[in-house]
Residue frames relative to the residue before (quaternion, step in Angstrom):
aa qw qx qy qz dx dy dz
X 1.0000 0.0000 0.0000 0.0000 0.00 0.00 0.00
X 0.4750 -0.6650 0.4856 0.3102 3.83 -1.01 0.78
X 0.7197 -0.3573 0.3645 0.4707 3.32 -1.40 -0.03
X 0.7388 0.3340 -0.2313 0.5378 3.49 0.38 -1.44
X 0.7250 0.3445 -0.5110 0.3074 3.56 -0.14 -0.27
X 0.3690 0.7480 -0.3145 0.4532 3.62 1.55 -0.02
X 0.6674 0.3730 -0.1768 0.6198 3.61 0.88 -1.36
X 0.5474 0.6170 -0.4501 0.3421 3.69 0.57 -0.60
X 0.7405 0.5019 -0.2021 0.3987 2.70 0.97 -1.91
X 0.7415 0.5069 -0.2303 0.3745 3.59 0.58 -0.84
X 0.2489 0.7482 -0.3035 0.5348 2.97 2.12 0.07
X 0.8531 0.4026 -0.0764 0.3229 3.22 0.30 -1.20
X 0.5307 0.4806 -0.3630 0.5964 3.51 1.98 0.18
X 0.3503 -0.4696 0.7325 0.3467 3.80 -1.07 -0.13
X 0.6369 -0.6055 0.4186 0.2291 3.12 -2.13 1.21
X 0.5608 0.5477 -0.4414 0.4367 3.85 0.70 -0.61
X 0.7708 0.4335 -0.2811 0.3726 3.62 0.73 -1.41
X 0.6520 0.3712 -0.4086 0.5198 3.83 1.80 -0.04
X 0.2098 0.7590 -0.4241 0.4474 3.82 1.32 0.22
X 0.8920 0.2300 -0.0117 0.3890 3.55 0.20 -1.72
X 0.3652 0.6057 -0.3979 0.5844 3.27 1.97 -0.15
X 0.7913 0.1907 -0.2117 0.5410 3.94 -0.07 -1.13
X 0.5188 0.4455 -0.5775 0.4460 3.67 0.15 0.88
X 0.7812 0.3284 -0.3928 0.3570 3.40 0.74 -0.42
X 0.2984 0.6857 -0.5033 0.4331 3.47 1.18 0.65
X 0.2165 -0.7564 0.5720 0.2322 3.61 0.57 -1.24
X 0.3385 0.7243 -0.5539 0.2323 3.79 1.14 0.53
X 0.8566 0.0025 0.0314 0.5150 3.58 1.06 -0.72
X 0.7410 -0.4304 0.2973 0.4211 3.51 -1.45 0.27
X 0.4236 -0.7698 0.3692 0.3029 2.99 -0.70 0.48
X 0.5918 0.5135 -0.3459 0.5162 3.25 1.69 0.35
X 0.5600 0.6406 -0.2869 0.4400 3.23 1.43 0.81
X 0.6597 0.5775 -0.2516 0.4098 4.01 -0.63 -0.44
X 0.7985 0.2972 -0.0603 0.5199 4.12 0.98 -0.61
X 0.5386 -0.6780 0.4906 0.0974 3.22 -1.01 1.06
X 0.5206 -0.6589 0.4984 0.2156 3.63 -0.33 1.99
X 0.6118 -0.4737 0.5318 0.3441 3.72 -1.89 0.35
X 0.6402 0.4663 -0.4940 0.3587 3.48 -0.07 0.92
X 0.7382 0.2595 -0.2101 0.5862 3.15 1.12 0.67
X 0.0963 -0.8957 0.3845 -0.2016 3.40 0.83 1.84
X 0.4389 -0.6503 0.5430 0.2995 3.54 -0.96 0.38
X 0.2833 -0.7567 0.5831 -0.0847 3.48 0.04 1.60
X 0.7076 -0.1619 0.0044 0.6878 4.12 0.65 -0.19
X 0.0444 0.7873 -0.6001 0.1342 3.45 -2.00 0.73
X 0.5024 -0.6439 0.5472 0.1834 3.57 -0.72 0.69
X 0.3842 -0.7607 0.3773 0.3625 3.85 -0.56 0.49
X 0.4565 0.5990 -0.4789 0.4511 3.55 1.25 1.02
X 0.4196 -0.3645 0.6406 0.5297 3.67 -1.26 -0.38
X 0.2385 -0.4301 0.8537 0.1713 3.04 -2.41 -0.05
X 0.0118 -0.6583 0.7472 -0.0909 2.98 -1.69 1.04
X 0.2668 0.7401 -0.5452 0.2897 3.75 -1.43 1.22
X 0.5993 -0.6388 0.4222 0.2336 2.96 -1.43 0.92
X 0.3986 -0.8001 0.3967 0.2086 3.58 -0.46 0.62
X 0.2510 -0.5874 0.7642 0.0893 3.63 -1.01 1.15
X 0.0048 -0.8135 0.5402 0.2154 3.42 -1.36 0.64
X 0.1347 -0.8405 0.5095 0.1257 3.79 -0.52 -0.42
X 0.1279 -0.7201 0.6412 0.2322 3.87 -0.96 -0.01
X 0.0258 -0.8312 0.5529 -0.0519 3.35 -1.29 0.24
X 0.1002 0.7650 -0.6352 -0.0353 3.57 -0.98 0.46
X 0.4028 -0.8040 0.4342 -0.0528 3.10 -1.69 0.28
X 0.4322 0.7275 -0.1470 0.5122 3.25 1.75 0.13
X 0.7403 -0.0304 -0.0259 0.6711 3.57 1.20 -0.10
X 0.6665 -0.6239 0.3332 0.2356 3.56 -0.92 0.84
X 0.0797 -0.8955 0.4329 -0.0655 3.48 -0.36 0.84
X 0.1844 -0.7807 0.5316 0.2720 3.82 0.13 0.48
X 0.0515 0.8888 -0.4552 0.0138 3.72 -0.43 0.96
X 0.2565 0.7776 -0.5524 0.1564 3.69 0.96 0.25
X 0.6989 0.3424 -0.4744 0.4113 3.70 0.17 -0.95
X 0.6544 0.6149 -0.3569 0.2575 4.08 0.91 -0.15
X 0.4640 0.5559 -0.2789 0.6308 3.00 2.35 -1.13
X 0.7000 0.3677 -0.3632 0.4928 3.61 -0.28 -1.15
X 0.4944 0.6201 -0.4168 0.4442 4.37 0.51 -0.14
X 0.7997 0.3383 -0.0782 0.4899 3.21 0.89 -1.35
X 0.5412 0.6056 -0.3994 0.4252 3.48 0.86 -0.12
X 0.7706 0.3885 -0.1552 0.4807 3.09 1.02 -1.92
X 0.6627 0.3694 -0.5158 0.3980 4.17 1.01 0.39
X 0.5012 0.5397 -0.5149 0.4386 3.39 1.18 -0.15
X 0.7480 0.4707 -0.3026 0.3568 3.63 0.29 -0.45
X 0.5116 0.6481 -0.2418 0.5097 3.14 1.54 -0.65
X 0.7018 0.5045 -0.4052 0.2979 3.73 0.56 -1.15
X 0.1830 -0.8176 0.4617 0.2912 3.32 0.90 -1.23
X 0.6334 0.4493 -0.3187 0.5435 3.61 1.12 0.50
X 0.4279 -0.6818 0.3077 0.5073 3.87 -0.40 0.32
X 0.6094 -0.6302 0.4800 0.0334 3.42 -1.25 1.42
X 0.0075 -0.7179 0.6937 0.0571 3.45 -0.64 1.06
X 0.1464 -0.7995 0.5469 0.2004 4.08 -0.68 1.13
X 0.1485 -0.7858 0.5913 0.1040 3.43 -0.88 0.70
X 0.1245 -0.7724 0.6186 -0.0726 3.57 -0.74 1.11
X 0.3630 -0.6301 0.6806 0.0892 3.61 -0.93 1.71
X 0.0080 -0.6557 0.7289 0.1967 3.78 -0.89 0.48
X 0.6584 -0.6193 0.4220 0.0699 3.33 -0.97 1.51
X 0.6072 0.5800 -0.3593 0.4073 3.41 0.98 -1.82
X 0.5116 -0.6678 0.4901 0.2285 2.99 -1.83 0.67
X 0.7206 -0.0235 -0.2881 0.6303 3.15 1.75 0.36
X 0.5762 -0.6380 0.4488 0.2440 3.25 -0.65 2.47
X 0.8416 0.3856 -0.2092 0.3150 3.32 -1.98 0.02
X 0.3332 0.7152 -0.5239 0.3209 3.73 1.24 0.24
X 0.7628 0.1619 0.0935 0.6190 3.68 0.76 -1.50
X 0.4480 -0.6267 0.6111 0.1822 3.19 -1.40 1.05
X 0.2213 -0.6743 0.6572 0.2539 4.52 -0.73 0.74
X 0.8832 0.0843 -0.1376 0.4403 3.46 0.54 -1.40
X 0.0268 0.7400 -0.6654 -0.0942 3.66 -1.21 0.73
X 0.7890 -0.3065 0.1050 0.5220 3.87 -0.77 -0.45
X 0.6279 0.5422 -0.4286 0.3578 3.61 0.70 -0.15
X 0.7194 0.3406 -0.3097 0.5202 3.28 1.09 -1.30
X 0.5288 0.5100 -0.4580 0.5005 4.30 0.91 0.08
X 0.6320 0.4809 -0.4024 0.4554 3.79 0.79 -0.25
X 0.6038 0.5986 -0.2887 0.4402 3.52 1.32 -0.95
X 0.8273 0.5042 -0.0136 0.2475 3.18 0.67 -1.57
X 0.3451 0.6706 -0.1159 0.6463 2.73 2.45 -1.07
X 0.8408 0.3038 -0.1604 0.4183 3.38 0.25 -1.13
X 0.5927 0.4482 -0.3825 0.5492 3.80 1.31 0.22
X 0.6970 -0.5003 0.2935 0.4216 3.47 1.31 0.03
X 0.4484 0.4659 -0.5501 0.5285 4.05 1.16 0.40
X 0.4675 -0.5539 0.6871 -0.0510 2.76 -1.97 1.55
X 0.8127 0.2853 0.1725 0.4779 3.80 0.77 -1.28
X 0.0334 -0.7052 0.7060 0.0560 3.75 -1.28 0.34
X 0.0186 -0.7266 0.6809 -0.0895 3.57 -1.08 0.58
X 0.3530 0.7064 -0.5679 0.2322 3.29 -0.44 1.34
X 0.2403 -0.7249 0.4674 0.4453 3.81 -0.88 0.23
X 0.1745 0.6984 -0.5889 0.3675 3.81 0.85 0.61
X 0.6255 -0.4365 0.6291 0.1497 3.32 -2.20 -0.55
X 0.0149 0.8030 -0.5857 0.1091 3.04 -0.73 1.10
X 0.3305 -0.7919 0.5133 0.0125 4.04 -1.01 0.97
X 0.8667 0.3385 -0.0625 0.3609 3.36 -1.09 -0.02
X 0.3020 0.8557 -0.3617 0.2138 3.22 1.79 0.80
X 0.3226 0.6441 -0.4747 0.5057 3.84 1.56 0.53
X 0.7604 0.5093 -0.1004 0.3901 2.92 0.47 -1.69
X 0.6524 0.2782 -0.2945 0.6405 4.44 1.46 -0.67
X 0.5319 0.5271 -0.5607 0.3534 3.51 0.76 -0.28
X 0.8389 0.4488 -0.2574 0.1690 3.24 0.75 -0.88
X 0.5256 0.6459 -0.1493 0.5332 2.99 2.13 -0.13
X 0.1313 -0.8365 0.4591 0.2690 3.23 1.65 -0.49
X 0.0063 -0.5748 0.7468 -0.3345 2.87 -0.18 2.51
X 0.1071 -0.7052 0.6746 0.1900 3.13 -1.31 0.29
X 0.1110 0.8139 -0.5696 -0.0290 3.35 -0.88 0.72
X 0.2217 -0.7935 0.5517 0.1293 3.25 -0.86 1.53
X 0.1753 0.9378 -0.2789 0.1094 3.82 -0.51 1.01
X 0.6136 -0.5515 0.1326 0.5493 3.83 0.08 0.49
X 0.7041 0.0231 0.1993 0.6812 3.23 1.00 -1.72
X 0.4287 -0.6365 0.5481 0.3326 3.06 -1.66 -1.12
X 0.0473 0.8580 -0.4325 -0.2732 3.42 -0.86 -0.14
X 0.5192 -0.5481 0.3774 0.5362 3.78 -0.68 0.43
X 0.8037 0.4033 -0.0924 0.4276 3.74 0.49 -0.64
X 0.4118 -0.6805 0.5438 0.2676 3.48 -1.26 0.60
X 0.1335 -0.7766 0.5977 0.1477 3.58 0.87 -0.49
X 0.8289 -0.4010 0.2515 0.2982 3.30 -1.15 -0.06
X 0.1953 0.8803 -0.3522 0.2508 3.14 2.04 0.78
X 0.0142 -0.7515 0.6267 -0.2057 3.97 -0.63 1.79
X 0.4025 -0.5825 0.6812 0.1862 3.04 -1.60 0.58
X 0.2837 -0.7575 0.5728 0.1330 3.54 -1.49 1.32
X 0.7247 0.1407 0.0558 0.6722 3.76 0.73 -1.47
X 0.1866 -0.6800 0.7055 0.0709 3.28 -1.55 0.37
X 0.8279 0.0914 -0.2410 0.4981 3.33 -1.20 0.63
X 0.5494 0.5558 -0.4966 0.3777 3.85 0.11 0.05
X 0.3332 -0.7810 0.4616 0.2567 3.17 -1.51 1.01
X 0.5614 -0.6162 0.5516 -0.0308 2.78 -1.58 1.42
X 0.2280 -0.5437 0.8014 0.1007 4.14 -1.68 0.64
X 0.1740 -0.6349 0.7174 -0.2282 2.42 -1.87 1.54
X 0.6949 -0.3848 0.3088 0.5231 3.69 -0.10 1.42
X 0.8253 -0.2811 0.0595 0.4860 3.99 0.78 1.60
X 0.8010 0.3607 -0.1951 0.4362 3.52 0.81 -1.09
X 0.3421 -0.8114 0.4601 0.1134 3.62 -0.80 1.52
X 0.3254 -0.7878 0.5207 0.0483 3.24 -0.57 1.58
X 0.0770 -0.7568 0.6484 0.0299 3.97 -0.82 0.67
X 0.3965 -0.6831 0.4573 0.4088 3.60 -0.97 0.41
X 0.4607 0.6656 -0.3209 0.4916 3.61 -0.83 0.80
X 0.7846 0.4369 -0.1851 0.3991 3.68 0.83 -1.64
X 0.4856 -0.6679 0.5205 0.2172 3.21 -0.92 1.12
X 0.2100 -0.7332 0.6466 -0.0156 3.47 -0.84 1.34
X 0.1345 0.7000 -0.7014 0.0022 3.71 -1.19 0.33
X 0.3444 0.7582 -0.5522 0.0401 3.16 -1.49 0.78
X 0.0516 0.8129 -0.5798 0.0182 3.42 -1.08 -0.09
X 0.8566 -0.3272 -0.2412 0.3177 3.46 -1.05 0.51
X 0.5724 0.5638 -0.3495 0.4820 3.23 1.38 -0.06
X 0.8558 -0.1337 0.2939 0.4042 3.81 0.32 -0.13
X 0.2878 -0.7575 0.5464 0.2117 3.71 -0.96 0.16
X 0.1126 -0.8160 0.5666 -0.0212 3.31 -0.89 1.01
X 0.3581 -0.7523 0.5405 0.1171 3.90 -0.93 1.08
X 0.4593 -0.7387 0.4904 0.0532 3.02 -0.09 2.03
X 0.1377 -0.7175 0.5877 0.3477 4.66 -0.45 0.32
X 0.5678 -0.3484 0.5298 0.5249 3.92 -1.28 0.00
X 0.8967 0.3379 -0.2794 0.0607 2.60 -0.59 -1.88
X 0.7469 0.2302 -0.3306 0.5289 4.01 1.48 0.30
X 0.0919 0.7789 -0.6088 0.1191 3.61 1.69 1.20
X 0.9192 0.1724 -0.1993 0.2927 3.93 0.23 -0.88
X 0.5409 0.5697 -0.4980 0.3672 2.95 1.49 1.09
X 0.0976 0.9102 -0.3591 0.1820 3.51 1.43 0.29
X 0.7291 0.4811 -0.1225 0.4711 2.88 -0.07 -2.19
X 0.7233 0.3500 -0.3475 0.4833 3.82 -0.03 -0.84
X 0.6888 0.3707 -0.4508 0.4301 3.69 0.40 -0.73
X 0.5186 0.5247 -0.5048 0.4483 4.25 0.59 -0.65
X 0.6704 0.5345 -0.4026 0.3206 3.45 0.14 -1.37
X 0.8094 0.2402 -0.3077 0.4387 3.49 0.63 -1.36
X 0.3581 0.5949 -0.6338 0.3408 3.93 0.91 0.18
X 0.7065 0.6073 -0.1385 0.3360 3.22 0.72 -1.53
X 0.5755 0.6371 -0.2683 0.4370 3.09 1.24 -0.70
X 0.6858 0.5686 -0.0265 0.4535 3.07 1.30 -2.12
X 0.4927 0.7078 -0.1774 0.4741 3.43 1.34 -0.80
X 0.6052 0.5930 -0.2520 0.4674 3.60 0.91 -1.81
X 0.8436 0.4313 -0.1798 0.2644 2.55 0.16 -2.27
X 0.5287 0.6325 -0.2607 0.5024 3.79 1.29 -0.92
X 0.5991 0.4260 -0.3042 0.6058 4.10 0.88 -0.99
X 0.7819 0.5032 -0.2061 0.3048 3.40 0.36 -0.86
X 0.5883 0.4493 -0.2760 0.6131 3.28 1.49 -1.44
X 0.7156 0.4421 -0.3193 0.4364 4.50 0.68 -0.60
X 0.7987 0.3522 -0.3018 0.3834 3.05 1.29 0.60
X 0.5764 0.3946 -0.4507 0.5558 3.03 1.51 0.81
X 0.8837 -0.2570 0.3103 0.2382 3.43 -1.86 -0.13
X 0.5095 0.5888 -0.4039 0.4802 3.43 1.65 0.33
X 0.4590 0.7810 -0.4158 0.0805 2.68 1.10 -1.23
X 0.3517 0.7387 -0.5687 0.0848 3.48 -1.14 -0.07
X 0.8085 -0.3488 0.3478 0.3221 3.31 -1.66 1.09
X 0.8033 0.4666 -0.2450 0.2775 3.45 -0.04 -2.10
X 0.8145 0.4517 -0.1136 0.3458 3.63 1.35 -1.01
X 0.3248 0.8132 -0.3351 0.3476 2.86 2.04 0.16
X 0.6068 0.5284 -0.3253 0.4967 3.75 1.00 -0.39
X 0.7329 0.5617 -0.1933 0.3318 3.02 0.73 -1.68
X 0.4329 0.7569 -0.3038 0.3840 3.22 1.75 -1.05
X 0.7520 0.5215 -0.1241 0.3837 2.83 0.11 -2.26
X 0.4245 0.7528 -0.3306 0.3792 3.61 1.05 -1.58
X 0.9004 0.3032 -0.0801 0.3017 3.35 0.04 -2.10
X 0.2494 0.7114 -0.4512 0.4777 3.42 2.24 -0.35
X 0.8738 0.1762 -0.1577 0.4249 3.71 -0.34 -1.56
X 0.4117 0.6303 -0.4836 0.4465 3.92 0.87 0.11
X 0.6373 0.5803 -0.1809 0.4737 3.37 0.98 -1.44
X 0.7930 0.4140 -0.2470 0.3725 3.13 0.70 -1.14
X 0.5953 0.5878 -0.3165 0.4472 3.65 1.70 -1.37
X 0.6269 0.6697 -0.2530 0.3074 3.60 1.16 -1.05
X 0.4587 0.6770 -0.1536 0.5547 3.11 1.76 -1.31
X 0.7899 0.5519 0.0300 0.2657 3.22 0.57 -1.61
X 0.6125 0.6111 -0.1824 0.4671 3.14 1.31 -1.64
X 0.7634 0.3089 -0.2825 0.4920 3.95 0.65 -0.95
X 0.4833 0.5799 -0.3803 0.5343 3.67 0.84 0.17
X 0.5409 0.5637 -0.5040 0.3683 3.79 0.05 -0.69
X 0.8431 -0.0027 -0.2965 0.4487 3.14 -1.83 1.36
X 0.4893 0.6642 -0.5096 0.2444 4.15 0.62 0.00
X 0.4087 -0.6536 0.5983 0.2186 3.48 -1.18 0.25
């Protein structure tokens, strides 16, 4: 399977249900890998987005001459060839003063191949991406760009805890954003499926006539069994 038809696929899971897929890998804490409630999905399509991240910092509070930083970012979004989540650090010592992206710079970007923005900055003109189906996951808004530049471009970049590198697969949607690892990007899909699978059977077994109190642990138990099992012949692949 290509890269992009990869992200497609992973497209097709909500973020909680790829969340519990890369816990059963065991690459990291589980209180690790996703981006905290200060940096919400503010507009969205009724899919996830999924992409490879372009990053950038940026502030907005005093005038800055940035072209060689814009014209930076154009040419890695264009460069990635898969769809492109951009993430932008807003620098300011208090974020969200100026909006970087509204519909002109989401028409730009959109058209080099970003799907998505993720910054804890400010963002504008959300009639106007709702209707394009931008997604933009951000602190706040603001009516105004203000004096809102790009400093660095491709460098990695923190996000309300979670370190961003250019390159890292990003997935998210209405719950939150979550950093997807390489090294079990295309063994995913089969582990969700059987989380999912396992999941059914639990909704299904608490709604019939078995139910009962005593098995309610055990249930749950067989949710992440299901999932490690899935899991277990996959470890260390790419």
């Amino acid at each position: 399977m290509s890269g992009t038809s990869l992200l497609e696929a992973l497209a097709g899971y909500d973020s909680p249900t790829l969340s519990n897929a890369i816990e059963a890998f065991g690459l990291r804490g589980m209180e690790a890998g996703f981006c905290g409630w200060s940096t919400p999905r503010l507009v969205g399509g009724p899919r996830p987005v999924v992409g490879r991240a372009v990053t950038a910092t940026m502030g907005s509070c005093r005038p800055v001459a940035d072209r060689e930083a814009r014209t930076a970012l154009y040419e890695a979004v264009a460069a990635v060839g898969e769809p492109v989540v951009v993430v932008v650090a807003d620098r300011d010592e208090q974020p969200c003063h100026g909006a970087f992206l509204g519909e002109i710079q989401a028409t730009l970007l959109s058209r080099l191949g970003a799907v998505a923005i993720v910054t804890n900055g400010a963002v504008r003109d959300l009639g106007q991406l709702r209707a394009m189906g931008f997604t933009a996951f951000a602190g706040g808004t603001s009516v105004s760009r203000a004096c809102a530049h790009l400093l660095e471009v491709n460098v990695e970049v923190d996000l309300d805890g979670l370190s961003i590198a250019p390159g890292d697969v990003l997935h998210g949607d209405e719950h939150g954003l979550l950093l997807v690892p390489e090294e079990v990007l295309g063994s995913l899909p089969a582990v969700a499926d059987s989380i999912i699978a396992a999941e059914q059977a639990v909704l299904a077994w608490a709604a019939s006539e078995e139910f009962s109190t005593e098995e309610i642990l055990d249930r749950l138990a067989a949710v992440k069994s299901a999932a490690r099992a899935a899991a277990s012949p996959s470890r260390g692949e790419t």
